[in-house]
C-alpha positions as CSV (number, residue, x, y, z in Angstrom):
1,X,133.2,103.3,318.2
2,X,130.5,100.9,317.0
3,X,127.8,101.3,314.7
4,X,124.7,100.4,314.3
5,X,122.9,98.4,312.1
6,X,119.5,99.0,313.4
7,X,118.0,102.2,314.0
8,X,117.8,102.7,317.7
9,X,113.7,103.1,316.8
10,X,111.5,101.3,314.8
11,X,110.2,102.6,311.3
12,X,106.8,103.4,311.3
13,X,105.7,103.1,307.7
14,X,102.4,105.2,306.5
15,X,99.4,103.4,307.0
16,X,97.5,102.0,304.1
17,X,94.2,102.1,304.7
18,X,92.8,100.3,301.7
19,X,92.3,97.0,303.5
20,X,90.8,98.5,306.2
21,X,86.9,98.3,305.7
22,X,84.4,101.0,305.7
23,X,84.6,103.8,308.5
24,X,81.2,102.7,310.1
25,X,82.9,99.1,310.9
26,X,86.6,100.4,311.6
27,X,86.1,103.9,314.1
28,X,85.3,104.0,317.8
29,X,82.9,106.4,316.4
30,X,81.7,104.4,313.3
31,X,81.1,101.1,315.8
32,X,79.4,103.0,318.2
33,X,77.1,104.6,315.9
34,X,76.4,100.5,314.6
35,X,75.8,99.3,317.7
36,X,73.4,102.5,318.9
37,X,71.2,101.7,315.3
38,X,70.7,98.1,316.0
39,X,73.7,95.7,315.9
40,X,73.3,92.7,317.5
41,X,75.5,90.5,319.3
42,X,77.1,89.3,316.0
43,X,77.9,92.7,314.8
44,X,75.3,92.7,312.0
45,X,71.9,95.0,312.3
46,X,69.0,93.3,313.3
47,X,68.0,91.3,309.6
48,X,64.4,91.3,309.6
49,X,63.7,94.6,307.3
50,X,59.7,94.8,307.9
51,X,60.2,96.1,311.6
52,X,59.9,99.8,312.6
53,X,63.6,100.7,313.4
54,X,62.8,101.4,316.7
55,X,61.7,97.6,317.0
56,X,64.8,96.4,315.3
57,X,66.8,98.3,317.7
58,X,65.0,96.8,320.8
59,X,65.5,93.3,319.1
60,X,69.5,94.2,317.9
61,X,70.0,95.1,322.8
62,X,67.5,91.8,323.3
63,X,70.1,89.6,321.5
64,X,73.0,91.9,322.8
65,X,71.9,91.4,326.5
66,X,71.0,87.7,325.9
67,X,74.6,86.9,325.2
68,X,75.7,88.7,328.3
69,X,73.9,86.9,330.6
70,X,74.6,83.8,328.9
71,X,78.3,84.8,329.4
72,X,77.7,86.1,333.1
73,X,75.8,82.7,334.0
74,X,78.9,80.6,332.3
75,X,81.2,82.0,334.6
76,X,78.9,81.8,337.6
77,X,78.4,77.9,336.6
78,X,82.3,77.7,336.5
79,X,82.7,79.5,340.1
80,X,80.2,77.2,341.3
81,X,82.1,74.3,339.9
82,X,85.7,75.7,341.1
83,X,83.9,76.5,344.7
84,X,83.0,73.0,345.2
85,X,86.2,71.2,343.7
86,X,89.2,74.2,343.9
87,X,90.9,74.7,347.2
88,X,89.1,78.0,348.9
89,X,92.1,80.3,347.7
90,X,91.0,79.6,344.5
91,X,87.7,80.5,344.9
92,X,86.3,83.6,343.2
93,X,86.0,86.4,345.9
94,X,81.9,87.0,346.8
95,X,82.5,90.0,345.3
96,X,82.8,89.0,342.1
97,X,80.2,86.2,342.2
98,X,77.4,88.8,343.6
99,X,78.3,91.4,340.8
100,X,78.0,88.6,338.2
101,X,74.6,88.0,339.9
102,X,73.6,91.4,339.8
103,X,74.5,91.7,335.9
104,X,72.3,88.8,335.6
105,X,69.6,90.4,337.1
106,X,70.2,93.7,335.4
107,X,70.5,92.2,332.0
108,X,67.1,90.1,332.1
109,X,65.1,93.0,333.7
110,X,66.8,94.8,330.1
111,X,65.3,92.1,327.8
112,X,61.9,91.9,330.1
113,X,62.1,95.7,329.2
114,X,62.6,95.6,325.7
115,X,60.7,92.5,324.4
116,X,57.5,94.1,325.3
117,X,55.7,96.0,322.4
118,X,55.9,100.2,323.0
C-alpha cells in the first residue's frame, strides 16, 4: 500500500478579498452598472464633469463604439491583406468578412446616432 503525499485535490484556501478593488470595478454586476453610466472604452467614465449625464453617457458608447470599429476594420484590413497574399484555405470564410462589415456599419450608424445633440 502506498501513500500519498499530495492530497488527491487541491486546497482551495479562503479568498482574501482585500486586494480586490471596489465592488463597482470587481462584479459582473458592478462593471455592468460602470459601463451602462458612462464608461468609456478605457474603463474610466467619460472625464469632462460639465456635461448633463445623459451627454456623458452618449460620449462614454461614442468612444466605446469608435474602438470597435476601429478593431472590426483592423481585422478586415488583415483579411484583405491575407486574401491577397495567403493561399485561399487560409482565407477568412465571407461569412466572417460580411459580419465584420456589418458591425462596421452598425457601429457608425451608433456614433451618427449618438453624437447628435437630443
Amino acid at each position: 500500500m502506498t501513500t500519498r503525499k499530495n492530497p488527491p485535490c487541491d486546497v482551495v484556501e479562503p479568498i482574501n478579498d482585500d486586494a480586490n478593488p471596489a465592488d463597482d470595478l470587481s462584479t459582473f454586476q458592478g462593471c455592468l452598472t460602470r459601463i451602462r453610466d458612462g464608461e468609456g472604452s478605457d474603463g474610466m467614465l467619460w472625464p469632462e464633469e460639465n456635461l448633463s449625464d445623459g451627454r456623458r453617457q452618449s460620449l462614454a458608447r461614442i468612444d466605446r463604439a469608435a474602438v470597435g470599429i476601429l478593431t472590426a476594420v483592423e481585422m478586415l484590413h488583415a483579411a484583405n491583406r491575407c486574401s491577397t497574399m495567403a493561399t485561399p484555405r487560409r482565407h477568412l470564410d465571407e461569412g466572417v468578412v460580411e459580419g465584420l462589415f456589418f458591425a462596421c456599419r452598425e457601429l457608425a450608424e451608433l456614433v451618427c446616432r449618438e453624437v447628435r445633440p437630443a
